[in-house]
C-alpha positions in Angstrom: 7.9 10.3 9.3 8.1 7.3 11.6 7.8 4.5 9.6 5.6 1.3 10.9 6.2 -2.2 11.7 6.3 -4.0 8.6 6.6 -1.6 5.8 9.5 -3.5 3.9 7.9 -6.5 3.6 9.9 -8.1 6.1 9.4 -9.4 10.1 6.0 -10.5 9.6 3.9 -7.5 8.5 0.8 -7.3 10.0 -1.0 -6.3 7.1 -1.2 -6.3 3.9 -2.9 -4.1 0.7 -4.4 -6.4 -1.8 -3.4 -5.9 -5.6 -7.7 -5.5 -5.5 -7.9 -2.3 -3.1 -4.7 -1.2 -5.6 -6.6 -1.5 -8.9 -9.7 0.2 -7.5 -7.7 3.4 -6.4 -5.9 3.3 -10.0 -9.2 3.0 -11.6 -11.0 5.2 -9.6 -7.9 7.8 -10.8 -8.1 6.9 -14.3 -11.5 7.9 -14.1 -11.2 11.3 -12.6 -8.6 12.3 -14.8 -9.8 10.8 -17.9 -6.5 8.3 -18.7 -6.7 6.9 -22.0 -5.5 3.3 -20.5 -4.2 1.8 -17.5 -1.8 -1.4 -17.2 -1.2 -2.8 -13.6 2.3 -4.1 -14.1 4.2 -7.0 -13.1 7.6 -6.6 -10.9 9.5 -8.4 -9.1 9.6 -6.6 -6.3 7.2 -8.1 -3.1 7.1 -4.7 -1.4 5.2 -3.0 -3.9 2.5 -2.6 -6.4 3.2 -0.6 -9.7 0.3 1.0 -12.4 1.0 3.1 -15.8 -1.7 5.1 -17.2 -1.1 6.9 -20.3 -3.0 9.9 -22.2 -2.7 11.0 -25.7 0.3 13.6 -24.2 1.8 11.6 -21.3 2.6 8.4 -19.4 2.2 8.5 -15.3 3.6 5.8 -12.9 1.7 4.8 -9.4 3.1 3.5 -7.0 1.9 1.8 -3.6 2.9 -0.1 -0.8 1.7 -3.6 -0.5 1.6 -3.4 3.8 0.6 0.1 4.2 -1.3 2.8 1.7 1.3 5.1 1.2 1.1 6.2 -2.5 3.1 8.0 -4.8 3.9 8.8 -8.7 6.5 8.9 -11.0 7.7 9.6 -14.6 9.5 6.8 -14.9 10.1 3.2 -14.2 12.4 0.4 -15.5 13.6 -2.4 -13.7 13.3 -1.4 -10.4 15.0 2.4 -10.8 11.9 4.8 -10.1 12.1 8.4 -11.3 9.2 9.9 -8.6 7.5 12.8 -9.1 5.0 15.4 -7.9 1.9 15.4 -8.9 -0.7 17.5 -7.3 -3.6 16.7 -8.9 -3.4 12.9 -7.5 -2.0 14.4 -4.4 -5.4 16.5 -4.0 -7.3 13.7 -5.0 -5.6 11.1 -3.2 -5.8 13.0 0.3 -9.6 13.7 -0.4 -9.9 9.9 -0.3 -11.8 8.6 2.6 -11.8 5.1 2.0 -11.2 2.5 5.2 -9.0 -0.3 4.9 -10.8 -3.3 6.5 -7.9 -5.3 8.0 -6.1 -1.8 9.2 -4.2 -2.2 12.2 -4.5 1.2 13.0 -6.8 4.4 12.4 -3.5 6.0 11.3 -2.5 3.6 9.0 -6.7 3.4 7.4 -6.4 5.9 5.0 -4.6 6.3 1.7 -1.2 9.2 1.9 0.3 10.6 -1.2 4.3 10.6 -0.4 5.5 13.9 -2.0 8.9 13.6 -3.4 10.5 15.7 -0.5 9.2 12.9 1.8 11.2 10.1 0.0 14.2 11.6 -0.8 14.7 12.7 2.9 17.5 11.0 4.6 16.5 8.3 6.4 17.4 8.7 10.7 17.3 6.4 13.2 14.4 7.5 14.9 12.2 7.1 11.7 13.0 3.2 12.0 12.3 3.0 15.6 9.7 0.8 15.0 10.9 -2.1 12.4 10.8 -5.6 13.5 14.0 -7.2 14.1 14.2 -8.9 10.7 13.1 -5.3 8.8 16.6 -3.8 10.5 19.0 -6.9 9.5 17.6 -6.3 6.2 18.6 -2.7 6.3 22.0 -3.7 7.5 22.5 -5.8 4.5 20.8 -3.3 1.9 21.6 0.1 3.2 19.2 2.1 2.5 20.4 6.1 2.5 16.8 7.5 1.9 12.8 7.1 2.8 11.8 5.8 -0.4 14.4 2.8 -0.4 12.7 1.6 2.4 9.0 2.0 1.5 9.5 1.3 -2.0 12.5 -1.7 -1.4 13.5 -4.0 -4.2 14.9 -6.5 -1.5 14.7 -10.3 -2.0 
């Protein structure tokens, strides 16, 4: 997976998801699935957005970048430590999703894409951050991320 230009936030992304493109995929979920409640929540993180939905049984986490629509779940949140899951019913819907981003940058990039878990906990290689602005990579330095999902899904400041 070779990750774009501006995926952590940093270097001047080129685009950016708004929190209102967010809310309508997590509503647009709730509905499918028939989630008793959904609560966009607040973080402090500037590299991604964060939604709960709960059901009489069970609690779900979605997660998606704020510069590119890459979307994944999770079991578990608190204070920035994400526990991600599978899930393959929001996969299948998620990927059945034709929606176009207006501001996209690229017809690659103009679609939403479920990350499986596989995909984030892969070691990160150099050829994956080919791409990354300057500032993206001196961040890295600094940080040192090991894995995918510490770079799409960054807590850096």
């Amino acid at each position: 997976m070779l990750l774009p230009t501006g995926i952590t936030g940093f270097g001047s992304p080129k685009r950016s998801i708004t929190s209102m493109e967010f809310l309508q995929l997590c509503f647009h979920i709730k509905i499918i699935f028939n989630y008793k409640d959904f609560e966009h929540m607040n973080t402090y993180s500037t590299n991604y957005y964060v939604g709960r939905f709960t059901s009489e049984d069970n609690k779900l986490f979605i997660f998606m970048n704020k510069y590119y629509p890459y979307v994944t779940t999770a079991d578990s949140y608190e204070f920035g430590n994400i526990s991600f899951v599978e899930n393959s019913d929001i996969k299948s819907c998620i990927d059945s999703l034709e929606y176009r981003f207006v501001d996209s940058i690229d017809a690659e990039y103009n679609i939403y894409k479920y990350l499986e878990v596989e995909q984030l906990n892969s070691l990160m290689t150099y050829e994956q951050i080919s791409n990354l602005h300057e500032d993206e990579q001196n961040q890295m330095k600094y940080w040192k991320p090991q894995t995918i999902k510490e770079i799409i899904f960054n807590n850096w400041d």
